[in-house]
matplotlib code that plots the C-alpha trace (Angstrom):
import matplotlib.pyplot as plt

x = [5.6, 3.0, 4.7, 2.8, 1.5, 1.8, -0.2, -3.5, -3.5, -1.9, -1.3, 0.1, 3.6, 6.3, 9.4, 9.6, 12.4, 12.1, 14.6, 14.8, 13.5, 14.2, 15.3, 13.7, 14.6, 11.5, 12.8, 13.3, 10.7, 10.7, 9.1, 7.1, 6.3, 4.7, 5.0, 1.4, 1.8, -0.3, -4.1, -7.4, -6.5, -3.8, -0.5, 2.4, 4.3, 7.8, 10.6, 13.6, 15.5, 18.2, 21.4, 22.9, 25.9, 23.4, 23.7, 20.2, 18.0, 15.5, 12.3, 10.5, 7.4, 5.7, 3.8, 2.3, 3.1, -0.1, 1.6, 3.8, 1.4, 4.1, 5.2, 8.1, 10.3, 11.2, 14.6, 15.5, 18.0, 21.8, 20.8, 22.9, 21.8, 20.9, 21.7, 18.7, 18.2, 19.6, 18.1, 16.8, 15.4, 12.5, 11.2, 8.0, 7.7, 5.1, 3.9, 3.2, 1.4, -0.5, -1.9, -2.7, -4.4, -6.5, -7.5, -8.8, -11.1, -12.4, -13.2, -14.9, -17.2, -17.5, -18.9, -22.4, -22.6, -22.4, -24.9, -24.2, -22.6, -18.0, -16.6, -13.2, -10.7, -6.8, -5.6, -2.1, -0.4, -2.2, -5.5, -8.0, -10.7, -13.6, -15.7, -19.0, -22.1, -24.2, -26.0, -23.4, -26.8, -26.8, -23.2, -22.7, -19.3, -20.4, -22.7, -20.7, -17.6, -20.3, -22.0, -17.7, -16.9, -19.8, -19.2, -15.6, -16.7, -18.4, -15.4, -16.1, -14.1, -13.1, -13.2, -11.7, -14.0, -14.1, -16.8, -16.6, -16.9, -20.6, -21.7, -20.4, -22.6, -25.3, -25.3, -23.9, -24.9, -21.9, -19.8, -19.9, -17.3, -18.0, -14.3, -12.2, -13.7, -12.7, -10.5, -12.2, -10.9, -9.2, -12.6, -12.7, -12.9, -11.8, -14.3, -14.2, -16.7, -17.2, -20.4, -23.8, -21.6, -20.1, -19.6, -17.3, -15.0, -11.6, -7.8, -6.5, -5.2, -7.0, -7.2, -8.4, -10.9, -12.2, -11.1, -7.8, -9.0, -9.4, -10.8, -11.4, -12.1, -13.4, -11.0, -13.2, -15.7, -15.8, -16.9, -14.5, -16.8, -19.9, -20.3, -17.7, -18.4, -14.9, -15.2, -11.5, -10.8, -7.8, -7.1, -7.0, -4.3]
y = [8.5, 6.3, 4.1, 4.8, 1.5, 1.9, -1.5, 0.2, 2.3, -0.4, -4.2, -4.9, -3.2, -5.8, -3.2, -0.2, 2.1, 3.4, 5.0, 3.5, 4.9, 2.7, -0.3, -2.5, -5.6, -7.2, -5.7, -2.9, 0.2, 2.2, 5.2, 3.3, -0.3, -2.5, -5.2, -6.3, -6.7, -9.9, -8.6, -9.4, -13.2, -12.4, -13.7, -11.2, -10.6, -12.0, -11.5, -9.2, -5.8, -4.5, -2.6, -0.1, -2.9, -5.7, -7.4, -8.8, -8.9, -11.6, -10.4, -13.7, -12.1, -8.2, -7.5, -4.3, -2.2, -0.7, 1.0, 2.6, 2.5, 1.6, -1.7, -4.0, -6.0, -9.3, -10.4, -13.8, -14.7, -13.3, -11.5, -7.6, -5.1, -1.4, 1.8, 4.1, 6.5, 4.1, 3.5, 0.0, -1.5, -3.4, -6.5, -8.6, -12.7, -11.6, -15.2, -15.9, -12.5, -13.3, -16.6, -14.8, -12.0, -14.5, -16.4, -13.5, -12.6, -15.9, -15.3, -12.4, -14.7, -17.2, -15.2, -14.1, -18.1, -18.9, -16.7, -16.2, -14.5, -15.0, -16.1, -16.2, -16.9, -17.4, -16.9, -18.5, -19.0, -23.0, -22.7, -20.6, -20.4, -19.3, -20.1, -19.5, -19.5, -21.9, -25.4, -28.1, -29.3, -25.7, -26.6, -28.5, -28.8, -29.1, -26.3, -24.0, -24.5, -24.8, -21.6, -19.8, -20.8, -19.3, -16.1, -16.3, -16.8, -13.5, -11.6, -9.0, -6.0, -5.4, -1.4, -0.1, 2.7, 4.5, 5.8, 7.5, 6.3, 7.8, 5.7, 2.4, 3.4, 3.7, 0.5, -2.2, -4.8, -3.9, -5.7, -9.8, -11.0, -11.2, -12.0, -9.2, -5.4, -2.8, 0.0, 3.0, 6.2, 7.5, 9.4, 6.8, 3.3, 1.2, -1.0, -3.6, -3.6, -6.3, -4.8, -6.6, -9.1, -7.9, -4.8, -5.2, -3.5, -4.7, -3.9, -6.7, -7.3, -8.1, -9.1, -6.4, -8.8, -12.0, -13.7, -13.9, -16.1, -19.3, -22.0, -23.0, -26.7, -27.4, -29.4, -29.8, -28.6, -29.6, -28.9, -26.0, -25.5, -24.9, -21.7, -22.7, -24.3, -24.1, -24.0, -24.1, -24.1, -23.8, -22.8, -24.8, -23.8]
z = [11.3, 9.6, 7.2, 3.5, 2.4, -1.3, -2.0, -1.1, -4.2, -6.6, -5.3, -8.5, -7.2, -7.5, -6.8, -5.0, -3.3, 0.3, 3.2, 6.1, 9.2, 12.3, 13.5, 15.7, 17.8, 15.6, 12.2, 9.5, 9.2, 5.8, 4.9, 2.3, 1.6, -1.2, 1.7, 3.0, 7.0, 8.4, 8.8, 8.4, 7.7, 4.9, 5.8, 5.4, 2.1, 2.0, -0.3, 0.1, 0.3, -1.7, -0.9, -2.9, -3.2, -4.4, -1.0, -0.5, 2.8, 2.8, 4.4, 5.6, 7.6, 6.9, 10.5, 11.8, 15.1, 15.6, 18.8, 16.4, 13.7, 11.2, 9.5, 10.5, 8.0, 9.6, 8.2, 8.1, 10.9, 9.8, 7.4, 7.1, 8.7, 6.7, 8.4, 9.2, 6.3, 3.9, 0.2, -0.4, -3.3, -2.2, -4.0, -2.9, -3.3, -6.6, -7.0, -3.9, -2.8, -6.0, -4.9, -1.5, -3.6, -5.8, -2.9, -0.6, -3.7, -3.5, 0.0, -0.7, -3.2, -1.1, 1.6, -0.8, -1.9, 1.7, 3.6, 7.4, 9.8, 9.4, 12.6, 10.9, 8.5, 7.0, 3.5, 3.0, -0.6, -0.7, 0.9, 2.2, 4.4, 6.4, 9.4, 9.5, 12.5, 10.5, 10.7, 9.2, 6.9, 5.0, 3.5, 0.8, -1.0, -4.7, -4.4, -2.8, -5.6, -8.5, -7.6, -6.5, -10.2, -11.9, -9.7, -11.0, -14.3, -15.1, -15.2, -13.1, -11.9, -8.2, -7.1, -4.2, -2.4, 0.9, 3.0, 6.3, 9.9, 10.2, 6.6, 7.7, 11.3, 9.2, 6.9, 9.8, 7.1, 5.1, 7.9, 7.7, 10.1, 13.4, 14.5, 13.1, 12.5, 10.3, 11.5, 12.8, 13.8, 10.8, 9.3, 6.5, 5.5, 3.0, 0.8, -1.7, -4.6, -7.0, -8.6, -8.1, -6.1, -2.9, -0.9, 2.2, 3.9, 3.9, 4.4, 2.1, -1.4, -4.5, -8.0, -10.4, -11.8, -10.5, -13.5, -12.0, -9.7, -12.0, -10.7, -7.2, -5.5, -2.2, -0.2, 3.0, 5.5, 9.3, 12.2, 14.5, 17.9, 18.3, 16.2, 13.7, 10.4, 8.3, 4.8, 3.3, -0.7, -2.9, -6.2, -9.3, -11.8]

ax = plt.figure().add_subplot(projection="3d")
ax.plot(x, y, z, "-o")
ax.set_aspect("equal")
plt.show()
């Protein structure tokens, strides 16, 4: 059974309860999480779960088995082990999934200041980046955190939409990474909108306004290969 991933309808979920459902040698399944799993360059949540007794269960790594097409809980190494079909009170790392939030906007803004074809890209809770197929002349540091910081500064609110597998067919301009594509299959998928900003598909968390972001600083742009120009930022708090 498909584990229900309650972050897609509100990533501000700090808590949550949730049975367990199986075991496996790589970690804890539940029948509902508020955990992200590692994907689409977001790193996985972290934090713990809960027995009935208070007896904690700290969950350093969320990953998905898209065999079983479920999400594994990675316990750190001793922790207890919970019975299947045991109530746990789960509990996410909320500043650090925050920072991870606020920086994959910023990737998202980052992408329209920067125009060219994504070859890749990482968020972790320090630093962020992307990689793009473009000639190392086009980018320019204080440019592209001058032109980030007034995006940020608008205010603007992010909006979660779907469309169906035939719609994103139809508008292949909607997709700007060339390394990782989105899901198909399932009938639908899952946008992000910042409005007169950015429309993209994508799995990850966000901010409910690119205020939240603050500000953000360039820390450095190299050279990765031959069609890799990385780009990587961090935030300014």
């Amino acid at each position: 059974m498909a584990t229900e991933l309650l972050f897609r309808d509100d990533a501000y979920l700090h808590t949550a309860s949730a049975r367990v459902t199986a075991l496996h040698p790589q970690g804890i399944e539940l029948e509902r999480t508020i955990f992200y799993p590692l994907g689409g360059g977001q790193m996985g949540d972290t934090g713990f779960l809960a027995r009935r007794g208070g007896e904690r269960i700290a969950i350093v790594d969320t990953r998905r088995d898209a065999a079983l097409d479920t999400v594994v809980h990675v316990p750190a190494p001793g922790s207890p082990s919970p019975q299947v079909g045991e109530l746990l009170s789960l509990a996410i790392d909320w500043p650090r999934r925050h920072r991870l939030m606020r920086l994959h906007s910023a990737l998202h803004l980052m992408s329209c200041v920067v125009v060219a074809p994504v070859t890749g890209g990482n968020i972790a809770p320090d630093r962020a980046r992307l990689d793009f197929d473009i000639d190392m002349s086009l980018l320019d540091a204080q440019r592209i955190e001058s032109e980030m910081n007034a995006l940020i500064g608008r205010g603007i609110d992010t909006e979660t939409v779907w469309i169906s597998d035939d719609e994103l067919e139809a508008r292949p301009d909607l997709v700007k990474t060339m390394s990782v594509q989105p899901p198909r299959g399932s009938g639908r998928v899952r946008l992000l909108r910042i409005a007169g900003i950015d429309l993209q598909p994508c799995g990850g968390t966000h901010v409910r306004n690119i205020a939240e972001i603050g500000g953000i600083r360039v820390l450095r742009i190299r050279n990765e290969g031959r069609r890799n120009r990385r780009v990587e930022i961090t935030l300014v708090d």
